[in-house]
N, C-alpha and C positions, 0 to 999 in steps of 0.2 A: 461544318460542325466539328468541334474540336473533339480528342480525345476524352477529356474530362465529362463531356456534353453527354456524346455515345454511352458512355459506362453509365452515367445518371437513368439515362433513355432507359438503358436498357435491364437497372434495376427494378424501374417502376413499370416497365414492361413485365417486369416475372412476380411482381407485388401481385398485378394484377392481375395474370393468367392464374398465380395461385390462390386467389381469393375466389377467381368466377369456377375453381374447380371444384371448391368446398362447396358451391352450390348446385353443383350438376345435379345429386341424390334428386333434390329440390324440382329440381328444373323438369326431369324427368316426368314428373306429375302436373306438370303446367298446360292448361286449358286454355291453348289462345283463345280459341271460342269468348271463353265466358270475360279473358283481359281485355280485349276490344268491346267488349259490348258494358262492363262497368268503365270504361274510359269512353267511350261516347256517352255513358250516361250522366257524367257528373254535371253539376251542377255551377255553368260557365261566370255565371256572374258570379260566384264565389271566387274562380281563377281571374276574371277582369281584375275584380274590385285587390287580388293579391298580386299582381303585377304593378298594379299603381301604385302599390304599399313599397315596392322594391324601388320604384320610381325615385316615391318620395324622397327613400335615405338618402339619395346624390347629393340631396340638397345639405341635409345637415355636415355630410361628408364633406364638401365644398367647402362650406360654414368652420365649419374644424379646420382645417389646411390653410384655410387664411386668418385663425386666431392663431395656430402657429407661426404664418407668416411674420406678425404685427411686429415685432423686436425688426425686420430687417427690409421690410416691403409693405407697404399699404397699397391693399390690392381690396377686390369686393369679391362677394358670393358668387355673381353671375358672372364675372370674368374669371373664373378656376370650376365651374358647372359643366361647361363642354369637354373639357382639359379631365375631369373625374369620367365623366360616363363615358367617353371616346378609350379612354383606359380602363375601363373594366370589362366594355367588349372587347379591347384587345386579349385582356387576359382569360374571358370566355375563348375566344375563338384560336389563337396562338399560346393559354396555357402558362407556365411558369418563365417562360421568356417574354410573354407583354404586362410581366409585373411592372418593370422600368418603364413601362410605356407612358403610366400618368406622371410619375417625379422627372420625365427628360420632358413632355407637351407644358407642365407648368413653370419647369424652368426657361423652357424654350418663351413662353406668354410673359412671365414675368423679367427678366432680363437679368437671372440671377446663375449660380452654378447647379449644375447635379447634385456635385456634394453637396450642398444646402438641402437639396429636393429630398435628396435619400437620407438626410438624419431627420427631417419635419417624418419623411416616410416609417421609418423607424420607431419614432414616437408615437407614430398613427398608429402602428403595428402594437406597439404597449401597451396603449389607451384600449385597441379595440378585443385584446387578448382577458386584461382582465374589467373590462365590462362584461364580455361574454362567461367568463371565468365564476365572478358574481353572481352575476343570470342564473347560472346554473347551477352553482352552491348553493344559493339562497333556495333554488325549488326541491333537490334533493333533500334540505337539511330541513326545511320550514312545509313540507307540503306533504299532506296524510294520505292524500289521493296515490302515492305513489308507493305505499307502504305495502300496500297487495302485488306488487310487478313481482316476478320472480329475478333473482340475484339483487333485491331492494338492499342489501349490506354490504354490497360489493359497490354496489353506486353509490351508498353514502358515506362509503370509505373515501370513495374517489371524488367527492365532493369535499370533504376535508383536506385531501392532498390538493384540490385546486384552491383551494383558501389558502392552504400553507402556500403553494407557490405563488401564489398572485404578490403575497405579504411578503419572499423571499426576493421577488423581482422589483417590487416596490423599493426595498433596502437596498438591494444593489443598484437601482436607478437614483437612489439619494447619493449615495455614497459614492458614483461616478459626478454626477453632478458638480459635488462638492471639489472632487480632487481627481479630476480626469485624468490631466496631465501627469500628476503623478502616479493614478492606477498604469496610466498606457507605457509610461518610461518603465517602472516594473514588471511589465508584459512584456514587453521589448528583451529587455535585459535577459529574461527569464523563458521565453520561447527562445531567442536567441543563440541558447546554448546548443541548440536543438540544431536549428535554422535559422541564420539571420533574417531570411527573405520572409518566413515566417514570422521572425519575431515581430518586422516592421510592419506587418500584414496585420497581423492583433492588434499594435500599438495602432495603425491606423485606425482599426475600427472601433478603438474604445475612444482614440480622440474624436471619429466622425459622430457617436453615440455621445459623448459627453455635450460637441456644440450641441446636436440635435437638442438634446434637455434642455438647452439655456433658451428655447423657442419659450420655454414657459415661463415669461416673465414675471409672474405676480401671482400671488392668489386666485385672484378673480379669472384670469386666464385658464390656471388649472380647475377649477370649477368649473368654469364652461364647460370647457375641454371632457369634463369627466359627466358631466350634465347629457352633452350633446352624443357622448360613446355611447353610456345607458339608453338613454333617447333613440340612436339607430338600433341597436340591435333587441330592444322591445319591438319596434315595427318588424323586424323581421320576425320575431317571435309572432306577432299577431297575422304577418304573411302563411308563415306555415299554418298556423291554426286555421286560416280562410282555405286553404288548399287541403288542407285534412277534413274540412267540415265540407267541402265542394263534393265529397265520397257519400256513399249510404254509410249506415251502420254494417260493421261495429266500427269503424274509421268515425263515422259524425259519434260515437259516445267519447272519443278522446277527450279527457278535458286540458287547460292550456296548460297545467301542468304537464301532463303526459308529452303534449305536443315540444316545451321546452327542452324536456329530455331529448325527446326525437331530435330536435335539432342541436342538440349537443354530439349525439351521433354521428352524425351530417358533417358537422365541420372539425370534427375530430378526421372521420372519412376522407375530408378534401385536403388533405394534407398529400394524398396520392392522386394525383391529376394529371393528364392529359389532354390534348387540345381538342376541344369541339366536343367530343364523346367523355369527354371526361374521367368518372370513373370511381375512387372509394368514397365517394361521397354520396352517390347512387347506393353502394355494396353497402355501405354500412347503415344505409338509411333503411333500406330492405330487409338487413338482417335484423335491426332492430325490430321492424315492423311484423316479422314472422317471429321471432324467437323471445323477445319482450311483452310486445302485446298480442299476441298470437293474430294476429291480419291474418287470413286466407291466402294462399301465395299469389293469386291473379291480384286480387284487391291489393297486397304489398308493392308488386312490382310496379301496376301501374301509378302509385301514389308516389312512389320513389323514385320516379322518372318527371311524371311531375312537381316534386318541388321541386327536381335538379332544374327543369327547362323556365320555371318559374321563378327561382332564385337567382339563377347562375345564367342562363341562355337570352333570357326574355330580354335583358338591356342592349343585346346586339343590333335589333333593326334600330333603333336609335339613337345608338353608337354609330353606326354606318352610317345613317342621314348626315350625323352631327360634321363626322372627317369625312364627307365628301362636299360639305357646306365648308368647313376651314383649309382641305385641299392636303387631308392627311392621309398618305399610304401608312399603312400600321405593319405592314412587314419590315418598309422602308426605315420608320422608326422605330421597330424594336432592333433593328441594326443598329441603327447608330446611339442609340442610348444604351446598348451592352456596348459597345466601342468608347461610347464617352468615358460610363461607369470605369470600363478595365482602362481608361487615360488616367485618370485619376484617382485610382490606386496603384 
């Protein structure tokens, strides 16, 4: 583990000691008692039927990454299905280094570079930021049900700022598009003064962000494209509502608006991760659940452990079947695809 690695570790190590200490006050009044006995009591075919909903998204995810392919490889849905879900329990289970896990197993399928992988991934990353971005604007700004939560102005402030950036990152994605080569030699030039090593560092990654875009050949691609992002991350919207509704009341009176906020909570939270146990994704799902919709703190915590294990966990027993069916070690690959990646910058 290098230098650089440790320092990261060990910021998001004290992220999170100081988040789980803001809830000790909390914690203090917690009834395992009565936690175990509403988490045995939910209601499982609510949690089956939202596993299989987690399921489902590989597919359009798949589906996506080979409409980016099309400009450079003709490939199908179910030869890049093993290659996604094999990579996203990597990133369950090893965390922010089995990111590279699915752009190094589908370049490895396909016969193509990393770099190619990591600018389609990039663009995956665009696509999936302001789909969600949307998602969430549209329910803050169009949805009444959410007008009685207490700080309601504070979040439909911050649904305004995700509109403004969705439309900020949009223009800067046209506008690389357009003139990559010349944003990145400007970058170059311009970090350069600084750092050369740096400057060429930027200029690389606005050139590797510029190919990336050119995956969107046509209209009808970026339609897909923007069809199928909306398209996943509704189902995951409808995932947490089955797993919110798996609860008693006052958890089952959430309606999907409520539940969309929640998971705007959630994946704002997972931006602080750690491997296996995770982490502010759980914290922020819980804080919401006490301090938003005032949940019971047994009823919060258990519900915010479960969507974590439902969202984020659930894809691993079928990740593992999948790489030990293609004969993948995923420690072994998250090696060598941070090796390949640092080759090729």
């Amino acid at each position: 583990m290098n230098k650089k690695r440790v320092v990261i570790s060990a910021v998001v190590v004290a992220v999170m000691v100081g988040l789980v200490c803001l809830q000790v006050r909390e914690w203090q009044k917690f009834d395992w008692g009565k936690f175990w006995s509403q988490t045995g009591n939910v209601h499982w075919l609510y949690i089956a039927s939202a596993i299989g909903l987690i399921y489902v998204t590989y597919v359009p995810r798949a589906l996506r990454w080979k409409i980016l392919l099309r400009p450079v490889c003709q490939t199908t849905t179910g030869h890049l299905l093993a290659p996604t879900v094999i990579g996203f329990a990597g990133l369950a289970l090893l965390g922010r280094p089995g990111e590279l896990m699915r752009p190094y197993l589908i370049a490895r399928r396909t016969g193509l570079t990393m770099s190619d992988q990591m600018a389609v991934w990039t663009v995956e990353r665009i696509f999936d930021t302001g789909a969600f971005a949307i998602l969430v604007a549209v329910d803050l700004v169009a949805s009444p049900a959410l007008r009685n939560l207490p700080y309601f102005d504070r979040f439909r402030d911050a649904g305004v700022v995700l509109v403004v950036a969705v439309c900020a990152m949009t223009a800067f994605a046209v506008a690389v598009r357009r003139s990559y080569r010349t944003i990145g030699a400007w970058m170059e030039r311009t970090f350069g003064k600084v750092s050369p090593a740096v400057g060429r560092k930027v200029a690389h990654k606005i050139y590797a962000f510029g190919e990336g875009l050119n995956t969107i050949h046509d209209a009808g691609s970026f339609l897909q494209v923007v069809g199928l992002s909306l398209f996943i991350w509704l189902i995951i919207a409808l995932t947490y509502h089955q797993v919110i509704h798996a609860y008693p009341a006052p958890l089952a009176e959430l309606r999907i608006s409520h539940v969309i906020l929640l998971m705007g909570f959630s994946i704002v939270g997972s931006t602080v991760q750690l491997p296996v146990v995770g982490g502010g994704a759980q914290l922020a799902t819980i804080a919401a659940l006490l301090h938003v919709f005032s949940i019971p703190n047994e009823l919060a915590v258990s519900a915010g452990m479960m969507l974590w294990l439902v969202t984020f966990i659930a894809v691993t027993p079928i990740g593992l079947l999948l790489a030990h069916r293609e004969h993948v070690s995923l420690t072994k690959v998250t090696r060598e695809s941070a090796q390949e990646q640092a080759a090729e910058t």
